[in-house]
C-alpha positions in Angstrom: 12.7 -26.2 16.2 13.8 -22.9 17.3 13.4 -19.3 16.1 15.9 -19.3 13.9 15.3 -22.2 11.8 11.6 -21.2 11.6 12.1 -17.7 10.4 14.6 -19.8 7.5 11.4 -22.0 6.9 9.1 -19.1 6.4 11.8 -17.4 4.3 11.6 -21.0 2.2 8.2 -21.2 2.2 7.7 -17.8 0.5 10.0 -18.0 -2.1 8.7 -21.6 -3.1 5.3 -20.2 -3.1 6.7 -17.2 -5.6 7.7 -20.0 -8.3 3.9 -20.9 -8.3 2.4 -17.1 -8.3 4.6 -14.9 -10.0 4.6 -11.6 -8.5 3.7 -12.5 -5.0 7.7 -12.3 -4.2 7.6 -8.3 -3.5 11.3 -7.8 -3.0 13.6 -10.2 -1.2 17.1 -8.9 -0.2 17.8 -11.4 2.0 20.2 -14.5 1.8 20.8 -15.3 -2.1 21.6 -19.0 -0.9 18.1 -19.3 0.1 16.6 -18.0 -3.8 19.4 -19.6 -5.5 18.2 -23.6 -3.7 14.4 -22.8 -4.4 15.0 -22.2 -7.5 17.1 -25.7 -8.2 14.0 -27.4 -6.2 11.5 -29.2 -8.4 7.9 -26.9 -8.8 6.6 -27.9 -5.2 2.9 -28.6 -4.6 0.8 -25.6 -3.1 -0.9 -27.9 -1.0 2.7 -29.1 0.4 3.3 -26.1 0.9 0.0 -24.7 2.6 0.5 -27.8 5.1 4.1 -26.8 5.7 2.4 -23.8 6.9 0.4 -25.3 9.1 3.2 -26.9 10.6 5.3 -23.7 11.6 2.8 -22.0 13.1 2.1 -24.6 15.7 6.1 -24.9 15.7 6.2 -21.4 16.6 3.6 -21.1 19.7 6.2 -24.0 21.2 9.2 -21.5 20.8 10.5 -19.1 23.6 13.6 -17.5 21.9 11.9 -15.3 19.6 10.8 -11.7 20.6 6.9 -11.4 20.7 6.7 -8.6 18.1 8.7 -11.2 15.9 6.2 -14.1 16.6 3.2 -12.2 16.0 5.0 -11.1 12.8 5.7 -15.0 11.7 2.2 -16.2 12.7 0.5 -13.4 10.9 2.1 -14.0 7.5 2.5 -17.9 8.2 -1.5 -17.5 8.4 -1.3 -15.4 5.1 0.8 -17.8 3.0 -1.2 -20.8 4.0 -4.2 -19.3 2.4 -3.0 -18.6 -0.2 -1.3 -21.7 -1.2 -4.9 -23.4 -0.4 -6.6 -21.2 -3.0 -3.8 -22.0 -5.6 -4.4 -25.8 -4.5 -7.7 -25.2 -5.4 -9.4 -25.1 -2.4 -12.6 -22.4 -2.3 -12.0 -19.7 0.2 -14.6 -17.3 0.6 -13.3 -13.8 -0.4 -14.4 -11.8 3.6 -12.5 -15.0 5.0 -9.4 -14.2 2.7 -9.5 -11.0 3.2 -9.3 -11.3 7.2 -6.2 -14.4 6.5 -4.4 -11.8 4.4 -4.7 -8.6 6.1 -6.7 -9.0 9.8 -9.0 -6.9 8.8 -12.7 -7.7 8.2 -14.5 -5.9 5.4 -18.2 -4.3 4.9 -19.6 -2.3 2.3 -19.3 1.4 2.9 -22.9 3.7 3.3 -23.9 5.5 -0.3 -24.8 8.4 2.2 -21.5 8.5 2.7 -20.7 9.1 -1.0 -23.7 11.7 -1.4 -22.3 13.9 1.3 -18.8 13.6 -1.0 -20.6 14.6 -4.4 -22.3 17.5 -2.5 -19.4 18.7 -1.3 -17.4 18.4 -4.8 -20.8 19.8 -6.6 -20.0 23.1 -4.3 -16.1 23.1 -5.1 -17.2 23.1 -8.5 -19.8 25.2 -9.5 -21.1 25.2 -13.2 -23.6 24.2 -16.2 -23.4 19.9 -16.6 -23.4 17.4 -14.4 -21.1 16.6 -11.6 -19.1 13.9 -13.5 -18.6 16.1 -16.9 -17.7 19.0 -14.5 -14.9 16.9 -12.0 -13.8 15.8 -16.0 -13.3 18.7 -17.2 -11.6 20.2 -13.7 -9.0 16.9 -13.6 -8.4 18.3 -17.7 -6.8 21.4 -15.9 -5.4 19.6 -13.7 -3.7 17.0 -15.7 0.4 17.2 -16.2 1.5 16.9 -19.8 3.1 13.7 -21.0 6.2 15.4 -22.1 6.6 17.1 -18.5 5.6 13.8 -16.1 9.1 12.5 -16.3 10.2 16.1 -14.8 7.2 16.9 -12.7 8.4 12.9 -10.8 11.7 13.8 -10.4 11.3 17.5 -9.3 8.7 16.4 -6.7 10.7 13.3 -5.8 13.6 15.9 -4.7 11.7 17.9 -3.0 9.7 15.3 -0.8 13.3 13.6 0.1 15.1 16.9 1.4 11.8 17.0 3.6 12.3 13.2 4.6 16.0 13.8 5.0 15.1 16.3 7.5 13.2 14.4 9.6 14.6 10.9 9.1 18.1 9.4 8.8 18.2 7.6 5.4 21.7 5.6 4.2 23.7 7.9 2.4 24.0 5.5 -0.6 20.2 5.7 -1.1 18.8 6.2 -4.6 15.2 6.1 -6.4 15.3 5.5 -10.2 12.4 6.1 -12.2 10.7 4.8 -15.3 7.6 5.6 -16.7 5.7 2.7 -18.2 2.6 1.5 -19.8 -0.1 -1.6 -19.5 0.0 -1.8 -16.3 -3.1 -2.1 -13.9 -1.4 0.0 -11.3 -0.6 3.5 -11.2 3.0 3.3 -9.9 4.9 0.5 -8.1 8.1 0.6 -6.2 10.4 -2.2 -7.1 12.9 -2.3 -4.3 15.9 -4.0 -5.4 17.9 -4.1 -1.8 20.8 -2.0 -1.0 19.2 1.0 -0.2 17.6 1.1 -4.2 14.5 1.1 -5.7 13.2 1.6 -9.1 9.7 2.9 -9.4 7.6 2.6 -12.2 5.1 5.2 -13.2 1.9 4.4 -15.4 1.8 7.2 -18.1 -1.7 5.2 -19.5 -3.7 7.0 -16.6 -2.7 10.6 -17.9 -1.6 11.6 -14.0 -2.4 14.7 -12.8 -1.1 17.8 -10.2 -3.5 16.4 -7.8 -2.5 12.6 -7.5 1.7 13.0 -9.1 2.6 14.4 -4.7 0.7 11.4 -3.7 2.0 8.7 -5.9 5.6 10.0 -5.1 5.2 10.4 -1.9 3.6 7.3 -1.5 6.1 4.8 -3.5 9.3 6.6 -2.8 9.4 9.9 0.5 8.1 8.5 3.2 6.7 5.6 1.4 7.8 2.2 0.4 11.5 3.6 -0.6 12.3 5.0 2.7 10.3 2.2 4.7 12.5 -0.6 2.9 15.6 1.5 3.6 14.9 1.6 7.4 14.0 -1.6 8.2 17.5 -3.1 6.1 19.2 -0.8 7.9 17.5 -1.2 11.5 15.0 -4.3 11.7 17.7 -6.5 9.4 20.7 -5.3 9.8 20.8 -4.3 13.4 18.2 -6.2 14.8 18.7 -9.3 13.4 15.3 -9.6 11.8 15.7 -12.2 8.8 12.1 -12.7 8.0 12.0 -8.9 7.0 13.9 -9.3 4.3 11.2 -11.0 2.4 7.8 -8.8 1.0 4.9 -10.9 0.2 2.1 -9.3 -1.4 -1.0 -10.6 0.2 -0.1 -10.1 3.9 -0.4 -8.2 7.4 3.1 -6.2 6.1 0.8 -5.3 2.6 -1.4 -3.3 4.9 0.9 -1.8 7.0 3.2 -0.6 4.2 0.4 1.1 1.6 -1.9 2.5 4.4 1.3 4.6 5.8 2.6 5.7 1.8 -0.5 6.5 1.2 -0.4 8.7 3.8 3.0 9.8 3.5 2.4 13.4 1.9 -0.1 14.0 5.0 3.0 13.2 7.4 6.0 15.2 6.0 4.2 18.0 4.0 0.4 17.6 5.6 -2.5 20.8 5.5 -1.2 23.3 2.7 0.1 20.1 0.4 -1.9 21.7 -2.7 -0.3 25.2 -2.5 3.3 23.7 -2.0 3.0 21.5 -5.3 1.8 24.8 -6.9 5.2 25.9 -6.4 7.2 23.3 -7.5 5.1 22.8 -10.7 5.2 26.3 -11.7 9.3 25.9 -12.0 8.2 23.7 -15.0 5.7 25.6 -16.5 2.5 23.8 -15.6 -0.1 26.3 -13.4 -2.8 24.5 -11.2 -5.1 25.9 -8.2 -3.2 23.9 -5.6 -5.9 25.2 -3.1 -8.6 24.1 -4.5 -7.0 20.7 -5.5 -6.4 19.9 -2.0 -10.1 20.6 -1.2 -11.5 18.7 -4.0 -9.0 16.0 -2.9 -10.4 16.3 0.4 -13.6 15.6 -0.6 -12.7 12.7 -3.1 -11.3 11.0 0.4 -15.2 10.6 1.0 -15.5 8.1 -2.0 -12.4 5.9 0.0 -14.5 2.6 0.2 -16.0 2.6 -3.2 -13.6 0.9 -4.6 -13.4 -1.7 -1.8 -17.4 -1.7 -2.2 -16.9 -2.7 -5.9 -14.4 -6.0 -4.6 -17.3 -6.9 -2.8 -19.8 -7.0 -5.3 -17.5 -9.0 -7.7 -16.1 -11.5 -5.6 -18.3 -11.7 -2.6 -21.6 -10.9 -4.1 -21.1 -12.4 -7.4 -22.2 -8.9 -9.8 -21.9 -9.0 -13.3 -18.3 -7.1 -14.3 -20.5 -4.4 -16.2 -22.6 -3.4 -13.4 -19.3 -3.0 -11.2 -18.2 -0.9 -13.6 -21.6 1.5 -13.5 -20.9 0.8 -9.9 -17.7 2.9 -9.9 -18.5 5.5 -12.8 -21.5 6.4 -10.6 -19.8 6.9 -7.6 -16.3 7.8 -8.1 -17.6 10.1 -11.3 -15.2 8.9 -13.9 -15.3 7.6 -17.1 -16.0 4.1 -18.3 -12.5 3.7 -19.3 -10.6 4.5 -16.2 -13.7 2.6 -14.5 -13.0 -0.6 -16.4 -8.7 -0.2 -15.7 -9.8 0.2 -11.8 -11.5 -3.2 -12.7 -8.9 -4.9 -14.2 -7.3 -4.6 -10.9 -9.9 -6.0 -8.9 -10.5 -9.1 -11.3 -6.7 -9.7 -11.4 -6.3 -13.3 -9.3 -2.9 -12.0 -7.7 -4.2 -8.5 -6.7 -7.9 -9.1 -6.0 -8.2 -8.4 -2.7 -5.2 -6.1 -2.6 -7.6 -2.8 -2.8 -8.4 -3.8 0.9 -4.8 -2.7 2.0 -5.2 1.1 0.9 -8.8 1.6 2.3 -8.5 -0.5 5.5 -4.9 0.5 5.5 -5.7 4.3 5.3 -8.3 4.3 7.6 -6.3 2.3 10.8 -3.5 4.0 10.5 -4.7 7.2 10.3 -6.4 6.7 13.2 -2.9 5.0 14.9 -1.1 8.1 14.0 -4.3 11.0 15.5 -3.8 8.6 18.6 -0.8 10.1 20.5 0.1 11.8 23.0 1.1 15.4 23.3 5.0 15.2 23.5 4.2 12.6 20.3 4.3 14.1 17.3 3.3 13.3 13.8 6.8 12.8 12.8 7.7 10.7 15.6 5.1 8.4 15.0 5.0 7.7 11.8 8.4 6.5 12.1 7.4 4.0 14.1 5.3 3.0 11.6 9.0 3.0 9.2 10.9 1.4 11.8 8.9 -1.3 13.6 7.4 -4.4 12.8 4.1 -3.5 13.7 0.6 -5.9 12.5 -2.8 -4.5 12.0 -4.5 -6.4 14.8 -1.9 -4.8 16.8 -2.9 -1.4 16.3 -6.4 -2.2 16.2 -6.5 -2.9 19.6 -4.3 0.3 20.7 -7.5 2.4 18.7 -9.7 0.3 20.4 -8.6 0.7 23.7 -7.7 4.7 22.9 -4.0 4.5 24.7 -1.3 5.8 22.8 2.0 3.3 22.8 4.9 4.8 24.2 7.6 5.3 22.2 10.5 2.3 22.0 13.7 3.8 24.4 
C-alpha cells in the first residue's frame, strides 16, 4: 500500500466512523466521491472499523513515499480514530488513556493553590461589600452586551479582527464568515466551516456573552482562529501541497488540540497586551461602555482558574464524583452560578465531547509556550502562522519546549 491509497483509507475510515457518531465529522471539503460511497455503504461495525485502524498504521510505518510531517500526521489520528471506534464497540477505555489516544497529552489535576492565588488576585481587582462570587456577578452584569446589540457587537468585532488578520496574513479574497446566533447549545460558539473559503459560525445567545469573552470567541472561531486556519491550509496544505488527509476534521484528535489551543489564543497574537482598551473602542460605536482595562486584568486573572474545568472531567470520568458535587466543584472555583455551572457540565457529560475540554487547557498551555519559544528575528506573527499553515502534532511541539530550541522557520 502506498501513501496515497492510505491517506484515501484514513479519509474512508473517518467518514464511516461519522455515520456511527454524528458530529465527530468536523468539516470535510475534500473529494464528494468519497462522502457520497460511505454514505451508500451499509452502517459498518465500529469494531471493523477500529481494526481497520489498526491495519493502516502498521501499513504506514512500511511506506517511504510520504513526507514525515505527513506520517506523523496519519499515525496520530489513525491512533485517535481507533479509540474511538473501540469505545463505540463498547470496549472500556479508561478516560487518562483516551485522553493521551486523542490528544498526546497526559492529564493531572491542577493545584487549588493555584486557584487561591487567582481569587486573591480578582478579590483585589474588585474591591467591595459580598463575597467574591456575588461581587465577579455583579462586575460580568456590567460587563454583559445586550441581547439586541450581540448580533452587532459580533460583526463589528469580526471586521475589525479581519482587517488586523488581513494585515498580517494573506487570506483568499473570496473568504467570507456568516453568523447566526443560536440557542441550546452546550457550547458557546462553533465554527462550521463549509469549504471554499466559508464558514458559518454560530453564537450561543443562552450564555448572555459579555465585553470580556465576545473579542475572544470571535477571535477564536473566526480572525486568526478556525476560519482563517481552515482557509490556509485549503489553500496551502491541500491545494498546493497536496495534503488530502487535511481536508477531513475529526473532533477527538491531535488536529482538535492544535486548532483550539491557537484560537484561543488568537486575540493574544494579532491584538495581544491592550486587548481590553481596543474593544472599549469598538463597543462604544454601539453604545455599550465597559472598563476595557480592568476587563483585561480580571481576564488575566480568571486565566489562573484554566484547569478547573479540566479538574472537574477528571472527577466525573476518572474519579467517578457524583454530577452535583462537580458542579459545587466549579461554582467554588470558577465563582459562577449554579446554572452556568451545570451548562459547563453538560458539556463535560456529553459522550461526543467529554474529553474535548482537554484541547483548550492543554492546548492553551503548549502552545503558548511554542509561540514564547522563538528566537529573536521570530516574531509573534511569524510564528503563529506556522501554527495556521503547517501540520504540526502536539508531541511534536512538546519536545521542541522540552528541549528549549526554537524551530527554524520552513524556507
Amino acid at each position: 500500500m502506498d501513501g496515497d491509497s492510505i491517506v484515501r483509507e484514513y479519509l474512508l475510515l473517518g467518514l464511516r466512523l461519522g455515520r456511527l457518531a454524528p458530529g465527530l465529522v468536523d468539516s470535510f471539503t475534500g473529494d464528494r466521491a468519497l462522502r457520497r460511497r460511505v454514505d451508500d455503504e451499509p452502517r459498518p461495525h465500529p469494531a471493523n472499523l477500529a481494526d481497520r485502524a489498526a491495519v493502516l498504521r502498521r501499513e504506514l510505518a512500511r511506506v517511504d513515499d510520504l513526507e514525515p510531517e505527513r506520517r506523523r500526521f496519519l499515525d496520530a489520528h489513525l491512533t485517535a480514530v481507533e479509540t474511538t471506534a473501540r469505545k463505540l464497540a463498547g470496549v472500556r477505555v479508561g478516560f487518562v488513556d483516551e485522553v493521551r489516544a486523542y490528544f498526546q497529552v497526559d492529564i493531572a489535576p491542577g493545584h487549588p493553590d493555584t486557584y487561591r492565588r487567582a481569587h486573591a488576585e480578582l478579590d483585589e481587582l474588585l474591591p467591595g461589600d459580598g463575597s467574591l462570587t456575588a461581587r465577579l456577578a455583579d462586575h460580568r452584569a456590567l460587563d454583559e452586551v445586550p441581547p439586541r446589540l450581540l448580533a452587532p457587537a459580533v460583526h463589528a468585532l469580526s471586521s475589525a479582527l479581519r482587517d488586523r488578520v488581513r494585515e498580517r496574513y494573506e487570506l483568499p479574497a473570496e473568504e467570507v464568515v456568516e453568523y447566526e446566533v443560536v440557542t441550546d447549545k452546550p457550547w458557546s460558539g462553533f465554527n462550521y466551516y463549509l469549504g471554499g473559503f466559508r464558514s458559518r459560525v454560530a453564537v450561543n445567545a443562552d450564555l448572555g456573552h459579555r465585553v470580556s469573552n465576545l473579542p475572544h470567541l470571535v477571535a477564536h472561531e473566526s480572525y486568526p482562529g478556525h476560519h482563517t486556519e481552515h482557509c490556509r491550509k485549503e489553500v496551502g496544505l491541500v491545494g498546493k501541497r497536496g495534503h488530502a488527509e487535511q481536508a477531513l476534521f475529526l473532533i477527538n484528535t491531535p488536529q482538535c488540540l492544535m486548532a483550539e489551543g491557537m484560537a484561543e489564543l488568537g486575540l493574544h497574537a494579532v491584538v495581544g497586551r491592550g486587548w481590553g482598551r481596543w474593544t472599549e473602542e469598538i463597543m462604544a460605536d454601539l453604545g455599550v461602555r465597559v472598563d476595557g482595562e480592568l476587563v483585561e486584568r480580571v481576564e488575566g486573572a480568571l486565566a489562573g482558574l484554566l484547569t478547573v474545568r479540566q479538574d472537574a472531567a477528571l472527577m466525573l470520568h476518572d474519579r467517578r464524583a457524583h454530577p452535583d458535587d462537580v458542579v459545587d466543584f466549579l461554582r467554588r472555583w470558577l465563582l459562577v452560578p449554579e446554572r452556568r455551572a451545570r451548562h459547563m457540565l453538560r458539556f463535560l457529560a456529553d459522550p461526543l465531547w467529554r474529553a474535548y475540554t482537554t484541547t483548550y487547557v492543554e492546548g492553551v498551555r503548549l502552545i503558548r509556550a511554542w509561540l514564547d519559544l522563538r528566537s529573536p528575528s521570530d516574531t509573534l506573527s511569524d510564528r503563529y502562522l506556522r501554527l495556521l499553515d503547517e501540520p504540526l502534532m502536539p508531541r511534536t511541539l512538546q519536545r521542541e519546549v522540552e528541549a528549549g530550541v526554537p524551530r527554524l522557520p520552513r524556507d
